[in-house]
C-alpha positions in Angstrom: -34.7 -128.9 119.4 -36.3 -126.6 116.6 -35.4 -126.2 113.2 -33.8 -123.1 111.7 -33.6 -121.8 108.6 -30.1 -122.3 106.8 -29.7 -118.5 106.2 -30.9 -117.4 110.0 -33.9 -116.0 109.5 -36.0 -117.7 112.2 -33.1 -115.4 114.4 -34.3 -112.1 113.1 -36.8 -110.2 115.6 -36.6 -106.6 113.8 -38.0 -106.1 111.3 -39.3 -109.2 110.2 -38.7 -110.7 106.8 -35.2 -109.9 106.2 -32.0 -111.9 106.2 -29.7 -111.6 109.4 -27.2 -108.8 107.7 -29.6 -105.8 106.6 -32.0 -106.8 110.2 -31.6 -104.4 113.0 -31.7 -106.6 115.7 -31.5 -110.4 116.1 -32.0 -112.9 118.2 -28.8 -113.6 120.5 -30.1 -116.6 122.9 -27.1 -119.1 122.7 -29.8 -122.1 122.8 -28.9 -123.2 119.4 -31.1 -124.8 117.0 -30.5 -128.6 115.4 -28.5 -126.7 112.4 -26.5 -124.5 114.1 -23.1 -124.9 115.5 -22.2 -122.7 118.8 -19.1 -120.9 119.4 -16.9 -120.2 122.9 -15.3 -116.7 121.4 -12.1 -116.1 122.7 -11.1 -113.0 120.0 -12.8 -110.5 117.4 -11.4 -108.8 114.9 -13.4 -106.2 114.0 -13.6 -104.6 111.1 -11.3 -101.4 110.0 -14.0 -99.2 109.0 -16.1 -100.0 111.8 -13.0 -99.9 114.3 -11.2 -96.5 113.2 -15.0 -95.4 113.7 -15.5 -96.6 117.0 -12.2 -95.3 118.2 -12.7 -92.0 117.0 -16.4 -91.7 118.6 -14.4 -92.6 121.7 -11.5 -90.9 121.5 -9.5 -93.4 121.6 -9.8 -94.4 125.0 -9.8 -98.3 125.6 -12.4 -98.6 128.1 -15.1 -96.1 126.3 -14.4 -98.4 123.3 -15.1 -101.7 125.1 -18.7 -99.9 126.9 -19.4 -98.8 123.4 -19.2 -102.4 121.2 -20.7 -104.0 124.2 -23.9 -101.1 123.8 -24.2 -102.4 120.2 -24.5 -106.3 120.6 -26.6 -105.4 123.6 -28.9 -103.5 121.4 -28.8 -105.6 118.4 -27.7 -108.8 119.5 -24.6 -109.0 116.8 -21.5 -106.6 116.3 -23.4 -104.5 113.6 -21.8 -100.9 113.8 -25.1 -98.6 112.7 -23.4 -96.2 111.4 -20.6 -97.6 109.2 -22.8 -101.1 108.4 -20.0 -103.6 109.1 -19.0 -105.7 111.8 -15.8 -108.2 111.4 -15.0 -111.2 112.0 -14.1 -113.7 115.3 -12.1 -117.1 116.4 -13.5 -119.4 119.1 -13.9 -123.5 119.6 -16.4 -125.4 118.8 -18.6 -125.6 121.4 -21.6 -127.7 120.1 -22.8 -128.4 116.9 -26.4 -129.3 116.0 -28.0 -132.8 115.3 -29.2 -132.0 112.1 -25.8 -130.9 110.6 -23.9 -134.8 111.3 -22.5 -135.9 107.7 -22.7 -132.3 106.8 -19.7 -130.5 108.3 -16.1 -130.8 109.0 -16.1 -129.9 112.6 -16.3 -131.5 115.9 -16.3 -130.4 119.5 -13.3 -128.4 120.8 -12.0 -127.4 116.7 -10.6 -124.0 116.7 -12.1 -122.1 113.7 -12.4 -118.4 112.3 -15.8 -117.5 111.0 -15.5 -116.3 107.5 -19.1 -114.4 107.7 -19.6 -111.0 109.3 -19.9 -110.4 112.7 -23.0 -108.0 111.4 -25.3 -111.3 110.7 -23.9 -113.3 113.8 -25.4 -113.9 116.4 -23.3 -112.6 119.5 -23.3 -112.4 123.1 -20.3 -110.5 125.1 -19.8 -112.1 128.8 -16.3 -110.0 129.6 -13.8 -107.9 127.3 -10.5 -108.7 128.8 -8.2 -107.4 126.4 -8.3 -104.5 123.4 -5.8 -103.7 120.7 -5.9 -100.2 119.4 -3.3 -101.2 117.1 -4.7 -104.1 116.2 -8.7 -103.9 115.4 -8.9 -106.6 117.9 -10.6 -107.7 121.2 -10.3 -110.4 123.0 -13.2 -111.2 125.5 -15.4 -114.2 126.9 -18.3 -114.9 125.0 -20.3 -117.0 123.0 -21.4 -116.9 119.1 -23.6 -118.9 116.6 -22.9 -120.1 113.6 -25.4 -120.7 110.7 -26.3 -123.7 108.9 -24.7 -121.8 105.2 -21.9 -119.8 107.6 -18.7 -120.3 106.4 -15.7 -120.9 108.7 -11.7 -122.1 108.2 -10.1 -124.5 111.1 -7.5 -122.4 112.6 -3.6 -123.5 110.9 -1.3 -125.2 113.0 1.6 -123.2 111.6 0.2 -119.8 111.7 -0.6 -118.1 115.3 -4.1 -117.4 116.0 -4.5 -113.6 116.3 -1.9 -113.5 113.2 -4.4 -116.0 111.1 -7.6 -113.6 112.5 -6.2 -110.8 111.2 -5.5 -112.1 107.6 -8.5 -114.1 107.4 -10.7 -111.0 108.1 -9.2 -109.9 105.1 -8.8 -112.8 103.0 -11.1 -111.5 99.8 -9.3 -109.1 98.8 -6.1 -111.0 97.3 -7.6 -113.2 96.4 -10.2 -111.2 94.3 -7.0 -108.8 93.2 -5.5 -112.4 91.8 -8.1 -112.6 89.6 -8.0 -109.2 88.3 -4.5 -108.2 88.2 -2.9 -109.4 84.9 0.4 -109.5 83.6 1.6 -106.0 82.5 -1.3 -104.2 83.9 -1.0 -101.2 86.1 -2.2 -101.1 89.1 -2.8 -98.7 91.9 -3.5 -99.9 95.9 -5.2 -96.9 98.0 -4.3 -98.2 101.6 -1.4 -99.9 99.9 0.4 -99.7 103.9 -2.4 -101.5 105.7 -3.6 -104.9 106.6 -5.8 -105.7 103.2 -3.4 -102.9 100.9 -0.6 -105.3 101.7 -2.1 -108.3 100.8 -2.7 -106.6 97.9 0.5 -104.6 96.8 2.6 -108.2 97.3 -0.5 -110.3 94.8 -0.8 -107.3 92.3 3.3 -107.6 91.8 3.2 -111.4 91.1 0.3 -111.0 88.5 1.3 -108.0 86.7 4.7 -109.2 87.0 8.3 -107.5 85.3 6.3 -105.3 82.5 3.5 -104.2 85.2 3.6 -101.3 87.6 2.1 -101.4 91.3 1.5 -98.2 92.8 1.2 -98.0 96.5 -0.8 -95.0 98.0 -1.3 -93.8 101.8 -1.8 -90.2 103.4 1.2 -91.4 106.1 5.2 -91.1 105.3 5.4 -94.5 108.1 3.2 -96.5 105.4 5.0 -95.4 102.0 8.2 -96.1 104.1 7.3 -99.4 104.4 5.9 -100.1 101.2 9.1 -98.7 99.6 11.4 -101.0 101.9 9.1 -104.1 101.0 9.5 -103.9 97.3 6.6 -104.7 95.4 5.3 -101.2 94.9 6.9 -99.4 91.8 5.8 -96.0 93.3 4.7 -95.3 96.8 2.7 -92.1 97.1 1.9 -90.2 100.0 -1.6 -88.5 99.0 -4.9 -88.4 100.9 -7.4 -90.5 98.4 -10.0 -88.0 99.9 -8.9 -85.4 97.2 -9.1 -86.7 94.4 -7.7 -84.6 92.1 -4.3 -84.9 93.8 -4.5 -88.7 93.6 -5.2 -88.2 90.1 -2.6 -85.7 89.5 -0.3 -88.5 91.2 -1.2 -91.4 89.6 -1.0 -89.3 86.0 2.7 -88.5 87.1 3.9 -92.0 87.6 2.1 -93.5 84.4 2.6 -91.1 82.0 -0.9 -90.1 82.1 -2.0 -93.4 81.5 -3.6 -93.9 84.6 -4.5 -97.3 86.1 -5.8 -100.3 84.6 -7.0 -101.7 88.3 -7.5 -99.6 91.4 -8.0 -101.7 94.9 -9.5 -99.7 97.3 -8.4 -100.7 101.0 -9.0 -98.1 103.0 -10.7 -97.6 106.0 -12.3 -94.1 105.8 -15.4 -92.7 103.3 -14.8 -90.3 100.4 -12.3 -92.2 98.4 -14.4 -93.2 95.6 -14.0 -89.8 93.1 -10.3 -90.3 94.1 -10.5 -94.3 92.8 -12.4 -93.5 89.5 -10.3 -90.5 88.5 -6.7 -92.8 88.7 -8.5 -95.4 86.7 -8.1 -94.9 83.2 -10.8 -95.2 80.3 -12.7 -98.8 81.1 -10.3 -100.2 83.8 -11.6 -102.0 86.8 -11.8 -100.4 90.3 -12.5 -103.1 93.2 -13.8 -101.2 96.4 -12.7 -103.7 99.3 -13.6 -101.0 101.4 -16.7 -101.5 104.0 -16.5 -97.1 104.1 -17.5 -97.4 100.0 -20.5 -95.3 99.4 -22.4 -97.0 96.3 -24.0 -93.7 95.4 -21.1 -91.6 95.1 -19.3 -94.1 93.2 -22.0 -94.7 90.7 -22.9 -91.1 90.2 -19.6 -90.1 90.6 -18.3 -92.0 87.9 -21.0 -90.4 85.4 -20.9 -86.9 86.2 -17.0 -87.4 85.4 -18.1 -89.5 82.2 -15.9 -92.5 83.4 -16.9 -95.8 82.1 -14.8 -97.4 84.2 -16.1 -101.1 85.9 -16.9 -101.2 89.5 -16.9 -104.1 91.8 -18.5 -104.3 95.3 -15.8 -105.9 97.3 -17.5 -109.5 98.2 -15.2 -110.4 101.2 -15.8 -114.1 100.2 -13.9 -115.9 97.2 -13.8 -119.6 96.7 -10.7 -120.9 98.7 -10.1 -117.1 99.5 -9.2 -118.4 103.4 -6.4 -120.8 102.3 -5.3 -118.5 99.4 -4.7 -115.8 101.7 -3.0 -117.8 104.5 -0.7 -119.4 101.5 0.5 -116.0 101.0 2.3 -115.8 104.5 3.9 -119.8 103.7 5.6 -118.5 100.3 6.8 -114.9 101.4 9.0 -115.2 104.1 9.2 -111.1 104.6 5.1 -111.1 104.3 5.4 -113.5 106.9 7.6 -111.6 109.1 5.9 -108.4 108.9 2.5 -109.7 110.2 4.3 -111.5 113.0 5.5 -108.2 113.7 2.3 -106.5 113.5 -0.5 -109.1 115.1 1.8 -111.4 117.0 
């Protein structure tokens, strides 16, 4: 049995010299080597960028979407959507774990685990799609997956279901990176405040900033704000489009006095929200793009042709503890709870 390297490298077939992520195509042979752990896939959750993407190349039609995400592992031996970059995330059971990892991991044959690394550097082979939720971002299929020796993974909860825990874990970054940025009396401002990740989001950024801070909840759809205002823990939910930025500006100015925000989390699934993210942050507040549709080069040039010095953050889906931290969030809140049940049960 060979040796890998710890990052996945001796995977990558094009081009050479490049990490698993940024490679085109990859090597998807489920022989594993001795430090790598192999996967039986039941589900993937892929990820919302990628997924509205995919559904809207397709028009929405189940099976095109299925012959389509098949096409791309095919080609590139991961999930790795070429045009929006990202990929998602999957649960399986351990299937086999390589010799050279015993005394080095947690797991054992037959664990249930979520991966905690992109579907974009793993590698993937699809046997049968049996199930797709439109609603969801999720497939469930037949398959097989490898894991790498520095991949990152959470055993599946007892208490939470599986597709439930998927869909939260895909996600799990992003409250736990607005924890550490939200503080007490701050303002803050959630584009995609209604979805999966804005949720998260709206319900941490109300503990942190707490009684003298403001959360303001934004989505395009009356359905989200809805929602958002019968949850509880926005101040203000605002139906805007974050594409037009002015408006969401305009918005934000209304509801803070013209203060604007001291943290803007971006959640949302579609490009051209980043002149609408720097324009609600006031003077050398924080924006956090969580989104995988965040163009670098419009927010970076954006910001200075508005002269905003405001401080951006690439939204790192990884956090230390961010798996359990997110799934702790569904123990405490009983109506958090009950709304993903609702959603992804």
């Amino acid at each position: 049995m060979k040796h890998g390297s710890p990052y996945g490298t001796h995977r990558v077939l094009e081009p050479l010299g490049v990490l698993p992520q940024p490679a085109w195509k990859i090597n998807n042979a489920m022989d594993i080597f001795d430090n790598e752990i192999l996967i039986d896939v039941s589900a993937l959750n892929i990820d919302a960028a990628s997924f509205t993407q995919i559904k809207a190349a397709c028009g929405g039609d189940a099976t095109k979407i299925g012959e389509m995400v098949e096409e791309i592992v095919a080609q590139r031996g991961k999930l790795h959507n070429p045009v929006t970059g990202s990929g998602g995330m999957l649960i399986g059971t351990v299937a086999e774990i390589g010799p050279a990892l015993a005394g080095k991991t947690d797991l054992h044959v037959g664990d249930k685990i979520a991966t905690l690394v992109s579907l974009s550097l793993t590698p993937l082979r699809i046997d049968a799609i049996t199930t797709i939720h439109l609603d969801k971002d999720q497939m469930e299929i037949k398959g097989r997956a490898i894991l790498f020796e520095t991949g990152l993974y959470a055993k599946l909860p007892a208490d939470i279901d599986e597709k439930m825990a998927l869909a939260i874990l895909d996600v799990a970054g992003a409250p736990a990176q607005t924890a550490r940025l939200v503080k007490s009396g701050h303002t803050v401002v959630v584009i995609g405040g209604g979805g999966k990740s804005g949720t998260l989001c709206v319900y941490e950024a109300k503990k942190r900033a707490g009684p003298g801070g403001c959360v303001i909840g934004v989505s395009p759809f009356q359905k989200d704000c809805q929602r958002m205002r019968e949850l509880g823990w926005a101040d203000h939910a605002l139906q805007v489009d974050a594409t037009n930025a002015l408006a969401l500006m305009d918005a934000v100015a209304v509801v803070t006095g013209g203060k604007l925000a001291d943290v803007v989390i971006n959640c949302v699934n579609i490009p051209n929200t980043e002149m609408g993210s720097i324009l609600a942050t006031r003077q050398h507040g924080k924006i956090y793009f969580f989104s995988m549709a965040t163009s670098f080069t419009a927010a970076a040039l954006g910001a200075e042709g508005v002269g905003k010095d405001v401080e951006m953050m690439v939204g790192n889906g990884y956090a230390t503890g961010h798996a359990e931290f997110a799934l702790s969030l569904l123990r405490e809140s009983a109506t958090l709870r009950a709304l993903f049940e609702q959603l992804y049960v």
